[in-house]
C-alpha positions as a Markdown table, in Angstrom:
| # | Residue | x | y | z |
|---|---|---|---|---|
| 1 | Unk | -46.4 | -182.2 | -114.7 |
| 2 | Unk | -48.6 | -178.8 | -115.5 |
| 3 | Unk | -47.3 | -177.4 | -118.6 |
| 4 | Unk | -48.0 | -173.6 | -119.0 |
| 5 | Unk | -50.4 | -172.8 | -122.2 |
| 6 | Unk | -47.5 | -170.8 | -123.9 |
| 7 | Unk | -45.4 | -174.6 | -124.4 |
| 8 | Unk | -48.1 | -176.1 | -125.5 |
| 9 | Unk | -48.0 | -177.1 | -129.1 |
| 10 | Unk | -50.2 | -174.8 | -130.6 |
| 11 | Unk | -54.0 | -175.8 | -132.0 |
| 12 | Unk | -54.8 | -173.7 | -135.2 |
| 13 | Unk | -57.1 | -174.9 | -137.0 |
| 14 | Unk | -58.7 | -171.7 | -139.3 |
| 15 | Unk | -56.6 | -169.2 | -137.4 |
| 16 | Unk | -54.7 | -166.9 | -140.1 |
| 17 | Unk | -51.2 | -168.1 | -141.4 |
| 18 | Unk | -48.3 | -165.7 | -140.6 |
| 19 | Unk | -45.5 | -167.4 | -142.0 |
| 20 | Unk | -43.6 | -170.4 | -141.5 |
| 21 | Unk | -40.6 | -172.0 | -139.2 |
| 22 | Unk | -38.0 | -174.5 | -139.7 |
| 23 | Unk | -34.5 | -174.6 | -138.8 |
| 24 | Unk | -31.4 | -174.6 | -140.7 |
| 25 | Unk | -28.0 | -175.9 | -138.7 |
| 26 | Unk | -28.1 | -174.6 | -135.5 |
| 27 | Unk | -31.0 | -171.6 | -136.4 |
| 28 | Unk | -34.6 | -171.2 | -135.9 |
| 29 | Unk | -35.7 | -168.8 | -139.4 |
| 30 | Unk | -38.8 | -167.8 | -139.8 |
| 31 | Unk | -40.3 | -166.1 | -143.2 |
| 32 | Unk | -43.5 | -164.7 | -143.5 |
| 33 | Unk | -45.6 | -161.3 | -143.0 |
| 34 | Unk | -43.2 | -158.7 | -143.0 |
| 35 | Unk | -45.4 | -157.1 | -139.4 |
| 36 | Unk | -44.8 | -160.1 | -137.7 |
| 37 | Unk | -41.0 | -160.6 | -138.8 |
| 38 | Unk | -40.2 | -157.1 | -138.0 |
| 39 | Unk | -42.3 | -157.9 | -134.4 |
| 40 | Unk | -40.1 | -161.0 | -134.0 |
| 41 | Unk | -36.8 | -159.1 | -134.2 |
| 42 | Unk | -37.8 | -156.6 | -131.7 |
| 43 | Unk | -38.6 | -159.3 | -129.0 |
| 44 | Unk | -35.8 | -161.7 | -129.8 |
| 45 | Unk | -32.4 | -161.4 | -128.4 |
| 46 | Unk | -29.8 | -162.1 | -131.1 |
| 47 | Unk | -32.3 | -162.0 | -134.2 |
| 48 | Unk | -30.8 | -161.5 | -137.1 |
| 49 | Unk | -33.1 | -160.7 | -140.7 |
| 50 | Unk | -32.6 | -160.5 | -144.4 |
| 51 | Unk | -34.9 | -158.0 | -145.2 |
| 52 | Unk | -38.4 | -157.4 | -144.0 |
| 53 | Unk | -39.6 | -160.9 | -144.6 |
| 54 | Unk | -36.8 | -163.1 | -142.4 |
| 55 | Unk | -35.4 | -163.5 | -139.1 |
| 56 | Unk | -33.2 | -166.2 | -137.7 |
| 57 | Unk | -32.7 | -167.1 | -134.5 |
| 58 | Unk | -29.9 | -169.2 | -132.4 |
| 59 | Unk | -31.8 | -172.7 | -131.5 |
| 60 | Unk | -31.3 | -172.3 | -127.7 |
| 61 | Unk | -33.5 | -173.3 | -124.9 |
| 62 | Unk | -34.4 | -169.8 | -124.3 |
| 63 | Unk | -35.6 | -169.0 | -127.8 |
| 64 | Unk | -37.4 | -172.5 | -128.0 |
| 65 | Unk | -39.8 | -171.2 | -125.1 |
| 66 | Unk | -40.3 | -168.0 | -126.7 |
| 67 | Unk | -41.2 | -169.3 | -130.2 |
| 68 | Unk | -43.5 | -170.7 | -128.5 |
| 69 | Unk | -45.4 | -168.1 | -126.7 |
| 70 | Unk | -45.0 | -166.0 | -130.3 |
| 71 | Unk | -46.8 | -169.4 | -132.1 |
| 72 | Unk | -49.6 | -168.8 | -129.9 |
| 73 | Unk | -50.2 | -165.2 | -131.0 |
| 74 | Unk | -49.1 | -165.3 | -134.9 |
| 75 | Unk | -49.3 | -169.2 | -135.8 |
| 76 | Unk | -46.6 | -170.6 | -138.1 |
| 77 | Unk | -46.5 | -173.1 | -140.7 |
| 78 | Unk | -44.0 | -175.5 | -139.0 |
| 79 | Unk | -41.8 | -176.9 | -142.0 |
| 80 | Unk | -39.7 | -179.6 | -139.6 |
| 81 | Unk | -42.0 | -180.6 | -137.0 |
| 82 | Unk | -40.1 | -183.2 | -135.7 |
| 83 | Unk | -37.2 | -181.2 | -134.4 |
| 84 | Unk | -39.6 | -178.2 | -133.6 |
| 85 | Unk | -41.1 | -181.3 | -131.2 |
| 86 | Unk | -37.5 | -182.3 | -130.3 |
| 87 | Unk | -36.5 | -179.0 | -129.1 |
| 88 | Unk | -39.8 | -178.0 | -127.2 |
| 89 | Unk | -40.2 | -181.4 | -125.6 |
| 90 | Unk | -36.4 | -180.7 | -124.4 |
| 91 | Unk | -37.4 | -177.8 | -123.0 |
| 92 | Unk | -39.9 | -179.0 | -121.2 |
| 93 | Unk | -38.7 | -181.8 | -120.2 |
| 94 | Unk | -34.9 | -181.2 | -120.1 |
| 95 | Unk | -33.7 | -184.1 | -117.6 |
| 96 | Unk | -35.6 | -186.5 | -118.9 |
| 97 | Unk | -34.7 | -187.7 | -122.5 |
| 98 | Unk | -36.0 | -190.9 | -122.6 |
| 99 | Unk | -39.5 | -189.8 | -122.0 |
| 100 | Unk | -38.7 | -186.6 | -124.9 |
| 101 | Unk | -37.7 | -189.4 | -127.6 |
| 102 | Unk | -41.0 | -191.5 | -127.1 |
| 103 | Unk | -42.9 | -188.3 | -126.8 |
| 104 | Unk | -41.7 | -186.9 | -130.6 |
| 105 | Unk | -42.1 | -190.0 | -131.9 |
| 106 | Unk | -45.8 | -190.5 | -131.1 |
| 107 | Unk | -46.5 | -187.1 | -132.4 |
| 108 | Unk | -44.7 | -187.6 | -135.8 |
């Protein structure tokens, strides 16, 4: 399967830090640089922000794709990688959840 560059889990080695991601119940938040929250509200449906420097997201497929793509432009310090991994590899991959288990595990 050819997975487009904007799922694929991002390679930033000395690229600038913007923030960072992890998810809380069933949200995506991400805290960091108040230009790239206040970017992140504008492009996601159904954001929601404390301030300048938050914004939460529902975790749905939808959004999972789109962190994605945003990742690739303002790179995020992902705080819970394993269900980061979880949820993108379901994306991908979303009829075939044996193949998503054994794919998070060999990444965490």
């Amino acid at each position: 399967m050819n997975i487009p560059d904007y799922l694929k889990v991002p390679e930033h080695s000395s690229a600038k830090i913007w923030g960072t991601l992890e998810k809380h119940n069933k949200s995506w938040v991400i805290d960091g640089h108040p230009y790239m929250i206040s970017l992140a509200k504008r492009l996601f449906p159904g954001s929601r922000g404390n301030g300048h420097g938050s914004a939460s997201f529902p975790a749905s497929k939808r959004i999972v794709g789109d962190l994605s793509w945003f990742m690739q432009r303002f790179p995020l310090d992902v705080k819970d990688k394993k269900s980061w991994l979880e949820d993108l590899v379901l994306f991908i991959y979303a009829d075939v959840s044996v193949f998503a288990s054994a794919f998070v595990i060999s990444f965490c």
